[in-house]
N, C-alpha and C positions, 0 to 999 in steps of 0.2 A: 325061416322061409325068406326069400327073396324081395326084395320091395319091388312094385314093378313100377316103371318111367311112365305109366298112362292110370296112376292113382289120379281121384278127381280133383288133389287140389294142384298136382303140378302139370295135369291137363289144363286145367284153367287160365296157368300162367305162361304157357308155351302163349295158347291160343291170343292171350294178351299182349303177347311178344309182337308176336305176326303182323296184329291189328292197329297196332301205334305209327300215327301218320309218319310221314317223312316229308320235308320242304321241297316247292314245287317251286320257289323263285329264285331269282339269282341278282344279288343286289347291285346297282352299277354303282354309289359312292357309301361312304357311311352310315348320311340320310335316309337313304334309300333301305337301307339294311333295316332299320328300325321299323317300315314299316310293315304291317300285317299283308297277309295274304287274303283278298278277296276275293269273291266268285266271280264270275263272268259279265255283270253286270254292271259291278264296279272298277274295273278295270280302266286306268285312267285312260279319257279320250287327248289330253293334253294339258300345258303345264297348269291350269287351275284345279284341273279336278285331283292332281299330287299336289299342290298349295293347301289344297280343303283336304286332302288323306292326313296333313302335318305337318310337311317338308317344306319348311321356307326356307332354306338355302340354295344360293345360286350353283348350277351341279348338270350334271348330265344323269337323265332317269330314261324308262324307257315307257313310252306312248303304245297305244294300239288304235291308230284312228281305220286300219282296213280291217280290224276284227278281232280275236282272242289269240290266234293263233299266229300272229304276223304281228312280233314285239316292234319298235322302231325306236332306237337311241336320239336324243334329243338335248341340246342343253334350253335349259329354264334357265330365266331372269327372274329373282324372284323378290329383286330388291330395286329396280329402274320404276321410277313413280307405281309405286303401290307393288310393282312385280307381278307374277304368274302370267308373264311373257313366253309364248314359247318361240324360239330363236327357227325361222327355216333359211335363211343365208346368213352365213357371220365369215369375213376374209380380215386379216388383219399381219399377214406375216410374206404371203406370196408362198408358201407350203407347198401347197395343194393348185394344180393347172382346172381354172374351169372352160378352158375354150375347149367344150365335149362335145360328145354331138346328141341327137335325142332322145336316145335310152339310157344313157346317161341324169340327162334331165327328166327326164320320166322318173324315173326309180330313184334316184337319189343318188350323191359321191361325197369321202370324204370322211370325216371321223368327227365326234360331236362334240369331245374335247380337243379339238383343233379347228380350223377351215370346213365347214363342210355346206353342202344343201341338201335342203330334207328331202326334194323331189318333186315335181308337180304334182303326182298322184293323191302323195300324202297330203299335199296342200288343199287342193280340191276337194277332197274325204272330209278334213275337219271344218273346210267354210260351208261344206254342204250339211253339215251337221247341225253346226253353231253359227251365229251371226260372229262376226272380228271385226275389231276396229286392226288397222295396221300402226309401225314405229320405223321409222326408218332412221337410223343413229350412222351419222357419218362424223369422220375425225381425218384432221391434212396432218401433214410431218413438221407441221408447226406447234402443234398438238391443239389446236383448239378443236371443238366439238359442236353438232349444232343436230339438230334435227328435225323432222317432217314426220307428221302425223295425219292419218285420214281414221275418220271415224265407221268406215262402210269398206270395206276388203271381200271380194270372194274370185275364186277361178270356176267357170262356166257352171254358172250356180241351176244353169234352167237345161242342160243338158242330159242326155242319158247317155250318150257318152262323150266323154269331157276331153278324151285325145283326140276326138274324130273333129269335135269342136274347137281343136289347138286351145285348150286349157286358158280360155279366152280370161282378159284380167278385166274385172270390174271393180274401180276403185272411184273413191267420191268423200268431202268433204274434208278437205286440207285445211291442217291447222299449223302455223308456222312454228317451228321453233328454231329459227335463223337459218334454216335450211335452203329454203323455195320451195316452188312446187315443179320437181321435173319429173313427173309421176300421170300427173291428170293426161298430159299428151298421148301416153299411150292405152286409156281408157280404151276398152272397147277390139285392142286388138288381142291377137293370136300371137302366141310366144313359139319363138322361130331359133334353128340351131344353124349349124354348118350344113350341116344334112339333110335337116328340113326348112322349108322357106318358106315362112307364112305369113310375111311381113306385104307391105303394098306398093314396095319401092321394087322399080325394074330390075333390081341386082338384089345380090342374097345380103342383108344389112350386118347380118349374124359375122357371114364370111368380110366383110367391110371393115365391120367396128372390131374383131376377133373377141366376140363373147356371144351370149344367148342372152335371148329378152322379148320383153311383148315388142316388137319393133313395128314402125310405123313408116316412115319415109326420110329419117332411120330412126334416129331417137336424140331426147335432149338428158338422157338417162341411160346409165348403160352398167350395173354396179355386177355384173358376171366380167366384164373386161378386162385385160390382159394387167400384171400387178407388177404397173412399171414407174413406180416408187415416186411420184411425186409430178413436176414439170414433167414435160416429151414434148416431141418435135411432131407426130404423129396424130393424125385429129380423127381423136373421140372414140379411140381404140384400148384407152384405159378403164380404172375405177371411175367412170365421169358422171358427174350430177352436176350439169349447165348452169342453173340456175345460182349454186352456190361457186365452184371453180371453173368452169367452162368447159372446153372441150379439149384440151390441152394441159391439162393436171391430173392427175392420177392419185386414188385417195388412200390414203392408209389404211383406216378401217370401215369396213361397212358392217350392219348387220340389218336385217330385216326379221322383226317379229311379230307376230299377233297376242290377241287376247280378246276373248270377249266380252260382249257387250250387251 
């Protein structure tokens, strides 16, 4: 007689077949690959809560600060004083054009292993979450390096909604690290494109300085500006930070990260 394909023990083992998970994530470096798959709760909000999964190497991972379903590539620092920095502007090559306009800077452009910004939205989402202290790391074509530090970072933290309120910057308690401070000046405003003008200067500052920024009446800060390798002739339309090069230098590298606090 016939054996038949639906005996109980090879029914057992089809049905065992069927039932064996399969991976739901997709690793962005090495690191990343090592780690396990969590539920929805754990699910990193950004680069500390992948430092506390395991991953202390500096790398591009992917964040969820709008939700479970909406990944966002990111690079982490996870090695600059103590690390689990997450990086949302980093320029250092001229790649990537940031004079966009504001859905551009809403959402985000760029690649996270290269030049990119993470986006106002994204930024807003995780200071509304978590308290940040900010890092601001700039470098000339000299190569020397210096930095600015504030201990208080958030965009329109008391808003319901945060683009109606031009993704307003509130920053506070500057700590030198040879940088200056050209940062506190624009406390308090609304970050302004070519396209949108939400600065307090009679002319569009964005369109002026050719970058996006919380602009003021214009700015003594402008690290979105045009990546024009060092000296220009042109004022304050570069990588410029006053305080340290003035308005007529243009910086090699900037990056802008958080971390909480």
């Amino acid at each position: 007689m016939k054996a038949s394909l639906f005996q109980p023990g090879l029914l057992f083992l089809l049905l065992l077949l069927v039932q064996l998970p399969t991976s739901q994530g997709q690793a962005i470096n090495p690191e990343a690959a090592r780690q396990p798959q969590h539920c929805e709760d754990s699910l990193p909000l950004d680069c500390e809560d992948i430092y506390d999964q395991g991953s202390e190497t500096d790398g591009v991972y992917l964040i969820y600060p709008a939700g479970p379903n909406i990944p966002v590539p990111v690079y982490c620092d996870m090695t600059t004083d103590d690390g689990k920095w997450t990086v949302f502007q980093k320029r250092f090559n001229g790649s990537i054009s940031f004079f966009r306009g504001w859905n551009d800077y809403r959402f985000g452009f760029g690649r996270a292993d290269s030049e990119y910004w993470l986006g106002l939205q994204n930024i807003h989402l995780l200071t509304l979450k978590q308290k940040y202290e900010l890092r601001v790391e700039l470098e000339d074509f000299e190569n020397s390096t210096v930095f600015a530090r504030y201990t208080d970072f958030s965009l329109s933290p008391q808003a319901i909604s945060a683009e109606e309120d031009g993704y307003t910057l509130h920053v506070s308690g500057f700590i030198d690290g040879g940088a200056g401070d050209s940062l506190t000046y624009h406390n308090g405003q609304k970050f302004s494109t070519f396209d949108r003008d939400q600065d307090l200067f009679v002319q569009n500052c964005a369109a002026l300085s050719s970058g996006a920024w919380w602009f003021k009446s214009c700015h003594v800060s402008n690290l979105n500006g045009f990546y024009l390798g060092g000296a220009h002739l042109s004022y304050a339309s570069g990588i410029n930070w006053a305080q340290w090069k003035g308005f007529y230098y243009s910086l090699k590298r900037s990056e802008m990260k958080i971390r909480r606090v």
